[in-house]
C-alpha positions as CSV (number, residue, x, y, z in Angstrom):
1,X,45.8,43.5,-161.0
2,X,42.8,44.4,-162.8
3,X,42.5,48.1,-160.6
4,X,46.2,48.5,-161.9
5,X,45.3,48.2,-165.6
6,X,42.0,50.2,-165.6
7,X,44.1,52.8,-164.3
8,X,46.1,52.8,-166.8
9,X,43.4,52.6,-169.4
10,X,41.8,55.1,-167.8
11,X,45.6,57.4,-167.7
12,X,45.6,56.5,-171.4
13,X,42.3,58.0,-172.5
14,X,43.4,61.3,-170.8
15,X,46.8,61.3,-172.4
16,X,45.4,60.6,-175.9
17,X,42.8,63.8,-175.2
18,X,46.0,65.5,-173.8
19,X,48.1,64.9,-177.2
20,X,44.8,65.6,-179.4
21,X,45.0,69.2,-177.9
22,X,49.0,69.2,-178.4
23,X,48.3,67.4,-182.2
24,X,45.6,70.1,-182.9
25,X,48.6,72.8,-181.6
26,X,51.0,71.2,-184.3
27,X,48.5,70.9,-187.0
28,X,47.6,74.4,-186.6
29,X,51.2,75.5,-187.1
30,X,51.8,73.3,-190.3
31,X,48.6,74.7,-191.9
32,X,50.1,78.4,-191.1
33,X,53.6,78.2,-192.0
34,X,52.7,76.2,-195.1
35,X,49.7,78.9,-196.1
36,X,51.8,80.8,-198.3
37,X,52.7,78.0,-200.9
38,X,51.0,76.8,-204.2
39,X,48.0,74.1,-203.3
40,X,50.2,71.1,-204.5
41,X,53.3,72.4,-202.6
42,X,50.9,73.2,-199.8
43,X,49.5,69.3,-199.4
44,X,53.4,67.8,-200.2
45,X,54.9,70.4,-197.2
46,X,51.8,69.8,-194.8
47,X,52.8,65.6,-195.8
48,X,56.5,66.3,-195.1
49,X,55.5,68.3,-191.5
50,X,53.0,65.0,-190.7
51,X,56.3,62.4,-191.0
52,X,59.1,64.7,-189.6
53,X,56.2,65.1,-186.6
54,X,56.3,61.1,-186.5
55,X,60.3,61.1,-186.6
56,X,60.9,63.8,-184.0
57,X,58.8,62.5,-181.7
58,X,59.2,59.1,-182.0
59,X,63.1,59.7,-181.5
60,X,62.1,62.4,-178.4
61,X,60.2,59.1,-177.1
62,X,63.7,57.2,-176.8
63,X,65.6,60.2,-175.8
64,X,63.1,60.9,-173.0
65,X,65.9,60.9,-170.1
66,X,68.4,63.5,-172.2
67,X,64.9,65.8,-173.0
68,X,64.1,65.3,-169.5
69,X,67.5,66.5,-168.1
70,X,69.5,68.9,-170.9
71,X,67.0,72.3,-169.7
72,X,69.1,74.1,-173.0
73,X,66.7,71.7,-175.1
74,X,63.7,72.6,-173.9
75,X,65.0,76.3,-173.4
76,X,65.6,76.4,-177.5
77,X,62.3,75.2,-178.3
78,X,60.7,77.3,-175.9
79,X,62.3,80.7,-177.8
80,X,61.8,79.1,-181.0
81,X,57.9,78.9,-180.2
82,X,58.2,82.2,-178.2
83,X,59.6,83.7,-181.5
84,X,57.1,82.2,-183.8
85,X,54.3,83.1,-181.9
86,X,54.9,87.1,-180.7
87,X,56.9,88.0,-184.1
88,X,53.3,88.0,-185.9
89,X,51.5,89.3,-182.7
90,X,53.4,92.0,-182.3
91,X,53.1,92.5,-186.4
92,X,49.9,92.3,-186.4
93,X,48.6,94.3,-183.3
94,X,51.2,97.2,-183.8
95,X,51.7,97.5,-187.4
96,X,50.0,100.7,-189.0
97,X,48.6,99.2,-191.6
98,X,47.7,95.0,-190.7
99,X,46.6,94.5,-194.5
100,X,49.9,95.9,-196.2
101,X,52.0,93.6,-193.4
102,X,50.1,89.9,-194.0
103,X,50.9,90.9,-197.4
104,X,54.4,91.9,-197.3
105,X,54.7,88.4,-195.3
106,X,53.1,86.6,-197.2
107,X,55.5,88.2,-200.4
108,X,58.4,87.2,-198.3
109,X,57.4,83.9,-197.1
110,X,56.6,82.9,-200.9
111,X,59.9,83.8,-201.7
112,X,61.6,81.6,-199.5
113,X,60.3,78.8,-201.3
114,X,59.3,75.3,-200.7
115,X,62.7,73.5,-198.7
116,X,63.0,76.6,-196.3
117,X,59.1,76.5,-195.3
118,X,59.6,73.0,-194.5
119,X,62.8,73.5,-192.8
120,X,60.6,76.4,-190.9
121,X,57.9,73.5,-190.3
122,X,60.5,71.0,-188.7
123,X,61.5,73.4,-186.3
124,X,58.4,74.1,-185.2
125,X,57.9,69.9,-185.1
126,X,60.7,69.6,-183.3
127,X,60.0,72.5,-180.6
128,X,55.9,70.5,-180.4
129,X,57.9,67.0,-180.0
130,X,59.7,68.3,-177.0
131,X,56.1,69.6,-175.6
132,X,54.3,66.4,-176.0
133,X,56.7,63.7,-174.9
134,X,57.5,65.6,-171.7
135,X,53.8,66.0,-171.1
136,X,53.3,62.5,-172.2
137,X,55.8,61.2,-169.5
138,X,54.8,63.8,-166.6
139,X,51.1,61.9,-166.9
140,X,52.7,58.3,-167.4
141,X,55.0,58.6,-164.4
142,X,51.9,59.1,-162.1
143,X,51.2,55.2,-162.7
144,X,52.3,52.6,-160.0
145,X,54.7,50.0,-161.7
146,X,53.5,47.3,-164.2
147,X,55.1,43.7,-164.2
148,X,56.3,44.3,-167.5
149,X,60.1,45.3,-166.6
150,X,62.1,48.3,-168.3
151,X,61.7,49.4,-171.7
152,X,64.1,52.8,-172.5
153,X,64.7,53.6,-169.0
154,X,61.0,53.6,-168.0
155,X,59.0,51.0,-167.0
156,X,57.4,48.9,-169.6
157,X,53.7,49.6,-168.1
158,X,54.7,53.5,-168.9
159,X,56.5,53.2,-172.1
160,X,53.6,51.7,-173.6
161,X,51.6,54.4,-172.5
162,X,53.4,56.9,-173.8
163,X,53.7,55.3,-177.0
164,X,50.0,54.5,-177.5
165,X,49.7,58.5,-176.9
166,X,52.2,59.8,-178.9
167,X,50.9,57.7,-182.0
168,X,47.2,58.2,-181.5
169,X,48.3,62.2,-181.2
170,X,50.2,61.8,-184.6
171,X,47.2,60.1,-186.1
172,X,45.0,63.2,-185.3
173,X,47.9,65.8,-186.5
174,X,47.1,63.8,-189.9
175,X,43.5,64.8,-189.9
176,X,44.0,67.8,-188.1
177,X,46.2,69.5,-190.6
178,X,43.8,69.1,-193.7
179,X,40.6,70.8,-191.8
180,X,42.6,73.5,-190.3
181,X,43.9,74.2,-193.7
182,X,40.6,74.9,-195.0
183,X,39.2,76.5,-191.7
184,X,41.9,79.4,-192.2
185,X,40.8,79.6,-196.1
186,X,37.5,80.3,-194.7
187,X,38.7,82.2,-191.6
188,X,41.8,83.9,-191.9
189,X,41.3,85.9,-188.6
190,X,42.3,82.7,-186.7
191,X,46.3,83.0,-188.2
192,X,46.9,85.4,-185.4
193,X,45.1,83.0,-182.6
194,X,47.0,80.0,-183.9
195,X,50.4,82.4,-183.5
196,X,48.9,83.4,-179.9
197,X,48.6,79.3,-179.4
198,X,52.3,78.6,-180.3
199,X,53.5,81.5,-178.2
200,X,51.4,80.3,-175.5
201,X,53.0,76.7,-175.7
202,X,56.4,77.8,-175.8
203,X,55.2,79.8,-171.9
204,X,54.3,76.2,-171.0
205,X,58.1,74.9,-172.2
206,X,59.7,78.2,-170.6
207,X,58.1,77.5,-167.1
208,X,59.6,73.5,-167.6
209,X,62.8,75.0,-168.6
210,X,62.5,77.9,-165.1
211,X,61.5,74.5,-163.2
212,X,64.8,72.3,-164.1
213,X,66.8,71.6,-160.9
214,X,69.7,73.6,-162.3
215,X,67.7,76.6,-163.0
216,X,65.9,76.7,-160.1
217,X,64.0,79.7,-161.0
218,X,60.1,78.0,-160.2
219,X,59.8,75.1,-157.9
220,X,60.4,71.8,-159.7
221,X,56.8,70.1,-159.4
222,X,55.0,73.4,-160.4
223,X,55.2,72.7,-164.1
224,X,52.8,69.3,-163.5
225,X,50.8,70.9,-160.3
226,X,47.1,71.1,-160.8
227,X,47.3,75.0,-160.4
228,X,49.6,74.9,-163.6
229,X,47.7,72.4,-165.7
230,X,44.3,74.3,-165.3
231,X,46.1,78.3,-165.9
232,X,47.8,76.3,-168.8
233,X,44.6,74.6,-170.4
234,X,42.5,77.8,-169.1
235,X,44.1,80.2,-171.5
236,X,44.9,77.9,-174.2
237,X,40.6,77.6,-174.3
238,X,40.1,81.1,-173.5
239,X,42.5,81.8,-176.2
240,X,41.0,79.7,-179.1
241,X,37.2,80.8,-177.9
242,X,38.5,84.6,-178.3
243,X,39.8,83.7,-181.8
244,X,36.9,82.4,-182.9
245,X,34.1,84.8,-182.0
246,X,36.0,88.1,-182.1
247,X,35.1,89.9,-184.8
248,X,37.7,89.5,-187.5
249,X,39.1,93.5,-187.6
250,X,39.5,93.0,-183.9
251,X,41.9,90.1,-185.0
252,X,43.6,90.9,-188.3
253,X,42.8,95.0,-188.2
254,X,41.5,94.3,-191.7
């Protein structure tokens, strides 16, 4: 009994490093899409992002088997990402003049005002929910059975799991949020990594959606292979490192 629970203690410390890099992901996006706003709008949109995070994925949590088996869910928040990610790559990369299109953005995101930013920020919750909990469960499935029963269609051992996870990755989203807020003050360069990030996790929920039995498209344990996990966390490293050492016209042309 006690090799059964250190292995899932020991499960649980990797899935609460696992949803810190998925958390830091999220936080990244809120501090983005909220960039635009006044500072007071700013912190109340970033709060707003933080508890629809803690709804979405709390109700993802208790939806696992419908996530797990409806491949149009994960297929919309896999475009969504997709979309939110490459729309300012390609802006930024093929624009003719980078400067005069962050600020034409920027006009047009201010314009939108504060509901429709956080309307834009829920989406992108709901798209990183999706992510996490699927992770979350991939790992937690890996566990042999607990004698703790059935809670939500999984078994209690690996329920708890996921919860413990999930919540310790929302508590970091929290603290996350504020520092990358002021990173990008300091560093705007990195808005086009953390875009490069999103569309990067929306590959990872494309390849799930490619791997569902009734796709078909990828073989359906590739998505949680080894060979997947490390290309996955590979880039996603190589990504941030190039972000943050490249010099910033590289980045931003500007």
């Amino acid at each position: 009994m006690e090799t059964l629970w250190l292995e899932y203690a020991w499960t649980l410390l990797i899935l609460i490093g696992l949803e810190g890099l998925l958390s830091a992901d999220n936080a990244l996006v809120l501090a983005v899409i909220a960039k635009h706003l006044p500072e007071d709008q700013k912190r109340k949109a970033i709060n707003y992002g933080i508890m629809m995070a803690f709804a979405f994925r709390f109700i993802a949590l208790f939806a696992i088997s419908f996530i797990a088996n409806i491949w149009q869910i994960q297929a919309i928040g896999a475009a969504y990402l997709l979309y939110l990610g490459l729309k300012h790559i390609i802006q930024a990369r093929l624009g003719k003049a980078n400067k005069k299109i962050h600020k034409d953005d920027e006009k047009a995101a201010a314009g939108k005002g504060f509901w429709p930013t956080v309307g834009k920020i829920a989406l992108a919750d709901l798209a990183f929910a999706i992510d996490s909990i699927l992770a979350a469960v991939a790992l937690a499935l890996g566990l042999p059975d607990s004698p703790l029963g059935n809670i939500g269609g999984m078994d209690g051992g690996q329920f708890i799991v996921v919860v413990i996870g999930g919540i310790a990755g929302l508590i970091l989203i929290k603290f996350a949020a504020t520092w990358f807020v002021k990173l990008l003050a300091k560093r705007p360069a990195l808005e086009t990594t953390a875009y490069a990030i999103v569309a990067w996790v929306g590959v990872k929920l494309a390849v799930i959606t490619l791997a569902h039995e009734d796709i078909g498209v990828i073989d359906h344990d590739f998505p949680h292979s080894t060979v997947w996990t490390l290309i996955f966390y590979g880039v996603l490293v190589g990504i941030a490192l190039i972000g943050w050492f490249a010099p910033r016209k590289s980045v931003t042309g500007g």
